[in-house]
N, C-alpha and C positions, 0 to 999 in steps of 0.2 A: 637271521643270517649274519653271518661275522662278516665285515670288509673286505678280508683275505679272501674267501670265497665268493665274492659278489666281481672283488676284480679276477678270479681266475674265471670264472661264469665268462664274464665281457671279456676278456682275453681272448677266449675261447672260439668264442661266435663272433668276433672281429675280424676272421677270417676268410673267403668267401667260401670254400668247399666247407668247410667246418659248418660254417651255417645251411649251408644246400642240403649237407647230410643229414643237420638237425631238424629241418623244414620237412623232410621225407620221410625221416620213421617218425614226427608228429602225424603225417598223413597216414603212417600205417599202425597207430596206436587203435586196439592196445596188443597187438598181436606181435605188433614188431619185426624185422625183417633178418634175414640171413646175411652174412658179408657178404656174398657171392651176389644177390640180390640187389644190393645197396651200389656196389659198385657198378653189375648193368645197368641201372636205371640215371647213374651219373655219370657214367664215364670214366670212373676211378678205378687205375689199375691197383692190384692190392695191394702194396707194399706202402703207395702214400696214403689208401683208405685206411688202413691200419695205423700207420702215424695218425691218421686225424682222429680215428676211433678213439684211438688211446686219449687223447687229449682231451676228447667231450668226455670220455668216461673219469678221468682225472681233474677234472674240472665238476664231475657232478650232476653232469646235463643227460648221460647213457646212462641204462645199466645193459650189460650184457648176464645170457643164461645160457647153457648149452645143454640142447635140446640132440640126444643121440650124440652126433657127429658135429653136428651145427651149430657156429655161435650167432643168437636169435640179440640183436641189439631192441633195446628200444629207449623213445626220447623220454627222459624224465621231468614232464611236464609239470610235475610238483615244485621242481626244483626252477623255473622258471619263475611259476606265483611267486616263490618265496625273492626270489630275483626283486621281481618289481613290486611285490611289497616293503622290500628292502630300498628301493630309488622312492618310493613314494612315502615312505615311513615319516618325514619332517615334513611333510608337506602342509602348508596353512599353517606351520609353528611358530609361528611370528604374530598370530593373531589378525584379526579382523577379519568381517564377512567378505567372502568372495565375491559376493553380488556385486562389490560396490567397484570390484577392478576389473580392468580388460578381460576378453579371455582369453587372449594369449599368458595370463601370467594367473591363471584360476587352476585350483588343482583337480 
């Protein structure tokens, strides 16, 4: 994962409907859910679900598919791994066993 993409990911999900969204269709992987759907189960009238849709999907975190009539989102939970393998990638780069430090400061 490139930086560019890791802060547009955290940009993303910095948000709080942004992250409620993504927390939801994780729960409805791998089937993923409809706008229509997504919006009753949060509260989200369409026009700002759509802004936020756009923005997970632009970021890399959705993909959407349309099913018929239906645009079916789901969370791109790959794209997450790659997230925090990406935060954790230096981690212990400095050397030395873990064992021997806090664990607040162990990777």
């Amino acid at each position: 994962m490139e930086k560019t993409d890791a802060i547009a990911a955290l940009a993303a999900l910095a948000q709080e409907s942004r992250l409620d969204i993504f927390r939801t269709l994780v729960e409805y992987q791998p089937a993923g859910l409809p706008v229509g759907r997504i919006g009753e189960l949060l509260g989200l009238p369409g026009a700002t679900l759509s802004f936020h849709l756009a923005q997970l999907k632009q970021a890399g975190l959705v993909r959407v598919e349309r099913q018929g009539r239906s645009m079916i989102y789901t969370a791109d939970v790959d794209a997450v791994d790659r997230l925090a393998a990406y935060l954790q990638e230096n981690c212990c780069a400095l050397g030395g066993s873990t064992a021997r430090r806090p664990a607040a400061e162990r990777c």
